[in-house]
VEXDRENSE-750765 format. One record per residue (C-alpha): z, y, x; residue in one letter. Coordinates in steps of 0.2 Angstrom, whole numbers. Example, Ala and Ser with C-alpha at 12.3 -4.5 7.8 and 13.67 -1.06 7.14 Angstrom:
% residues 2
      Z      Y      X  r
     39    -22     62  a
     36     -5     68  s
This chain:
% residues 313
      Z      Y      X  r
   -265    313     36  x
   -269    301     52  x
   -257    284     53  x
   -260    277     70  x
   -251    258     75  x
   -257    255     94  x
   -277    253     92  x
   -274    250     74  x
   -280    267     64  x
   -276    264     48  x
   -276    281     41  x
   -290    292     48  x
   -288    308     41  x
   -285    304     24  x
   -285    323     13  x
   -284    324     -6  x
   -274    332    -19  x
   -267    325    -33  x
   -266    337    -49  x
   -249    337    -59  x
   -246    328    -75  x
   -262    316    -73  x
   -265    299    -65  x
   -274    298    -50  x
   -282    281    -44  x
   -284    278    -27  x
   -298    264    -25  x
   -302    253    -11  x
   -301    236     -5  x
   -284    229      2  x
   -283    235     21  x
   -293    250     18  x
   -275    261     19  x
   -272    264      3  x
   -251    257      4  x
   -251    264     21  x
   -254    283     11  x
   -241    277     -1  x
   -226    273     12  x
   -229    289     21  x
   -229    297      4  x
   -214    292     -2  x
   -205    295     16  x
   -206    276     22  x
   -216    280     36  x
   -220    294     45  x
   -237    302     49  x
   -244    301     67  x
   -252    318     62  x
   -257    329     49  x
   -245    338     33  x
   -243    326     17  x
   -233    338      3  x
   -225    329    -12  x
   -219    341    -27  x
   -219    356    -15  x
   -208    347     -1  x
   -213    341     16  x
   -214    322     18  x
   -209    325     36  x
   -198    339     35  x
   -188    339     19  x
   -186    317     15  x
   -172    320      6  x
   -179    331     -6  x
   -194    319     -7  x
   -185    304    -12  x
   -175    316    -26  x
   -191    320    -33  x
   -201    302    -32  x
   -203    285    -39  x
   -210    269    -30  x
   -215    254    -38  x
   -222    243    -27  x
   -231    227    -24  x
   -215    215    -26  x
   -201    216    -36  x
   -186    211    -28  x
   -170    208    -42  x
   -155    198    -42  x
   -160    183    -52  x
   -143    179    -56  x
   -140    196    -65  x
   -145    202    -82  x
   -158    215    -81  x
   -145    227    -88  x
   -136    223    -75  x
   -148    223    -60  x
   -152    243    -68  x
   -135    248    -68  x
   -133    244    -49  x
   -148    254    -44  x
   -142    268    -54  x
   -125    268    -43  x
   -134    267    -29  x
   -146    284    -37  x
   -130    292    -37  x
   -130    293    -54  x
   -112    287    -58  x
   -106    272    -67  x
   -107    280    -85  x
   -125    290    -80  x
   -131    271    -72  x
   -125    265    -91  x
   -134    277   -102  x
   -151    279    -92  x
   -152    258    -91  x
   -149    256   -110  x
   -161    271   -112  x
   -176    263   -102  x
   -173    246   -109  x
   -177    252   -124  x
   -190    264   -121  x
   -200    250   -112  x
   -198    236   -126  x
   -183    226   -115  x
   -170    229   -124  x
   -170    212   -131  x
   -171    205   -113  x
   -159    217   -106  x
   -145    206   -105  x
   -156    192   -101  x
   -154    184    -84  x
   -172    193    -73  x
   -171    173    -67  x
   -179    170    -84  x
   -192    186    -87  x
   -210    183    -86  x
   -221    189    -73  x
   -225    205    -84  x
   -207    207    -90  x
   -202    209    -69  x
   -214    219    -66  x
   -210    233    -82  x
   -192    232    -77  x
   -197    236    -60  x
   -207    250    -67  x
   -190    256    -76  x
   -179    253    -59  x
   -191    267    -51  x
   -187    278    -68  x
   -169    278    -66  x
   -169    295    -57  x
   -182    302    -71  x
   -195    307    -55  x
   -207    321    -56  x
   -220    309    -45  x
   -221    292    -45  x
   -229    279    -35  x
   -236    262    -43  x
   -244    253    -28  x
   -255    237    -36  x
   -242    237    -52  x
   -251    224    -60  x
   -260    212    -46  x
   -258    191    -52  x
   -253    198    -70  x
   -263    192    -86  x
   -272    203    -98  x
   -258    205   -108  x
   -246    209    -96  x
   -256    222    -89  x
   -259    228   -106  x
   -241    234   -108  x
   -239    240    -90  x
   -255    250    -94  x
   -246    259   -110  x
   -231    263   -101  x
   -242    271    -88  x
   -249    283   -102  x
   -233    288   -110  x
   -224    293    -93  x
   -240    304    -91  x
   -239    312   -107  x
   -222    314   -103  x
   -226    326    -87  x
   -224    312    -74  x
   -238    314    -59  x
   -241    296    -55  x
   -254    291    -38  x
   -260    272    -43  x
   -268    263    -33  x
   -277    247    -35  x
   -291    235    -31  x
   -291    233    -51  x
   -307    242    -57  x
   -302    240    -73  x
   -287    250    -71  x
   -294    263    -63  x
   -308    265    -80  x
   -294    264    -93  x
   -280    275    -84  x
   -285    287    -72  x
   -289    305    -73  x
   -296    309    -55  x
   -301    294    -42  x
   -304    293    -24  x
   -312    278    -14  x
   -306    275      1  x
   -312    265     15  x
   -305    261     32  x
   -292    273     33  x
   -306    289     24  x
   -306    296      7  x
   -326    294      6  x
   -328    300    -13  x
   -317    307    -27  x
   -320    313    -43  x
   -317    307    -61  x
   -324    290    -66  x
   -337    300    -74  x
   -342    309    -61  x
   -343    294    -49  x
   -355    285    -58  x
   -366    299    -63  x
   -367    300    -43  x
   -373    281    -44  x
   -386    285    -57  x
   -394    270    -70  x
   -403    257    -62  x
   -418    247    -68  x
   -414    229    -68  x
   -428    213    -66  x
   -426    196    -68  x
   -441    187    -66  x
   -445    169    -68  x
   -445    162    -51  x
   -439    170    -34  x
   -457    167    -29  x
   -461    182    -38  x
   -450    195    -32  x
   -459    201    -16  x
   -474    207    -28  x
   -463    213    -41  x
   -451    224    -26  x
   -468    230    -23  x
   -475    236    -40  x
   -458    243    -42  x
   -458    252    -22  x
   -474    260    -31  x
   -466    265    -48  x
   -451    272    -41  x
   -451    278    -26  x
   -436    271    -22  x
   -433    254    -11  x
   -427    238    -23  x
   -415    225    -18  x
   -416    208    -23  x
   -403    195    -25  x
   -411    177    -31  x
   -424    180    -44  x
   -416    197    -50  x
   -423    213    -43  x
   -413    231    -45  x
   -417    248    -42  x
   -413    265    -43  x
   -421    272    -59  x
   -424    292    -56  x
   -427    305    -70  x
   -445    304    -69  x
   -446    284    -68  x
   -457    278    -79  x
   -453    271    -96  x
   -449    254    -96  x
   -469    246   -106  x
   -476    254    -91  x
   -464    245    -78  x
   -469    229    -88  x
   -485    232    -89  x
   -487    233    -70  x
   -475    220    -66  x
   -487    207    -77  x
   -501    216    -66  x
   -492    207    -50  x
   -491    191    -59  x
   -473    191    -63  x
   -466    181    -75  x
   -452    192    -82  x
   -437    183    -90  x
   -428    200    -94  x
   -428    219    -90  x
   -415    235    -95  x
   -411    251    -90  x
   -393    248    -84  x
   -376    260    -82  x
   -367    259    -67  x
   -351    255    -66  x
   -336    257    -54  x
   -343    242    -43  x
   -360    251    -41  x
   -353    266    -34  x
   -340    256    -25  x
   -355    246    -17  x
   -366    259    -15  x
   -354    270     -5  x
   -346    257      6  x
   -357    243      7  x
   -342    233      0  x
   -335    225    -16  x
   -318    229    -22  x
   -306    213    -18  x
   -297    205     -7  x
   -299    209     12  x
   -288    207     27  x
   -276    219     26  x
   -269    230     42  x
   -252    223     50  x
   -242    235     53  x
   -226    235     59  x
   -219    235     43  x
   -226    221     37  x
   -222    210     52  x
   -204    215     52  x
């Protein structure tokens, strides 16, 4: 898919798949076109070229049998603050077309499969920040998708709140739901996500599980020595070792540590050789921030973020 406004591309030939029944994580700082993949997905925008396909129908072609098939749940969640949240479900599932009594049954049904049955005749003035966003996750429910959309579901919420969002995620999967997440949250993409793809300015630049990601990364031999004075000797003696160029940051020194580096009383030995002082050394994992890093040059968080038309209107 290509998404073009004016000069601004803000998808560049974005492809991936997304297998049924799993979560897929799509990763990448804000602006990098990750919402923008999300509104054309779910029919709120069009592609300026290319074929996006959502449970067998064409984004472009067939909307209407899209939207009977999908869920969004987007960044804000926008209720009536002077309704109950039983209330504020019931209109949404009129508006679904699912009747008065199936708007009923389906609300009382959610509420209580999401732990807001207690709150469900509760004014949504009153909820918590998590408490809006689950019942915003249940407003997307209503129609019981086959593919749903959860774009930066738990941004500004605390651990305990995403928590719950998090197990709710899990049981719709279980369930059969296909849900696309994306996020900035790295956390979310470890503990939730089957398949992930990073993206970056408009381009899906890697994919694969978490697993796989890192393996890609590969473990690094971490250094911190004693004073910054040190480090050029030691990026040296390490150069040597390895093979592979370090890069420091202060007094602490990483770099890539292939099969055949050497074991860790040899790297010692030789970094005391240089006259390094060293205050502490490890053999360590990547995580989603190294290959993140490593493939864009970036860290995941905040950036400027592309305005579109949408946004401005």
């Amino acid at each position: 898919m290509r998404k073009q406004y004016g000069d601004v591309v803000a998808l560049d030939g974005l492809d991936l798949v997304v297998p049924s029944r799993t979560v897929y994580g799509l990763l990448g700082p804000k602006g990098a076109g990750k919402s923008t993949a999300v509104r054309i997905l779910a029919t709120l925008t069009r592609p300026s070229s290319g074929r996006a396909v959502v449970a067998g129908f064409d984004v472009a072609r067939n909307p209407a049998d899209v939207r009977k098939v999908i869920g969004l749940a987007g960044q804000d969640a926008s209720f009536d603050d002077g309704l109950t949240g039983r209330e504020n479900l019931r209109i949404l599932g009129r508006l679904s077309r699912l009747g008065s009594r199936g708007a009923r049954r389906r609300a009382d049904e959610l509420l209580e499969r999401f732990g807001l049955a207690h709150a469900g005749d509760r004014l949504v003035g009153t909820y918590s920040g998590g408490m809006r966003r689950r019942i915003h996750l249940i407003a997307s429910l209503l129609r019981a998708p086959a593919v749903l959309f959860l774009d930066e579901p738990t941004t500004g919420l605390d651990a305990p709140s995403r928590a719950e969002i998090w197990e709710s995620v899990r049981r719709l999967v279980a369930d059969g739901t296909t849900v696309l997440l994306t996020t900035p949250c790295l956390e979310e993409v470890e503990r939730l996500a089957t398949a992930v793809g990073v993206i970056d300015r408009g381009q899906l630049i890697a994919e694969g599980s978490p697993a796989q990601l890192k393996a890609q990364i590969g473990r690094h031999i971490d250094v911190v020595v004693e004073s910054a004075d040190h480090v050029p000797s030691a990026m040296a003696r390490l150069e040597r070792l390895t093979g592979r160029c370090p890069e420091a940051d202060g007094s602490r020194i990483v770099v890539a540590a292939v099969d055949q580096a050497p074991a860790l009383p040899l790297i010692v030995s030789e970094l005391d050789a240089s006259g390094a002082v060293i205050r502490n050394i490890g053999i360590r994992e990547p995580g989603l921030d190294d290959v993140f890093l490593t493939m864009t040059g970036q860290t995941v968080g905040p950036a400027q973020p592309v305005e579109t038309p949408e946004a401005v209107s």
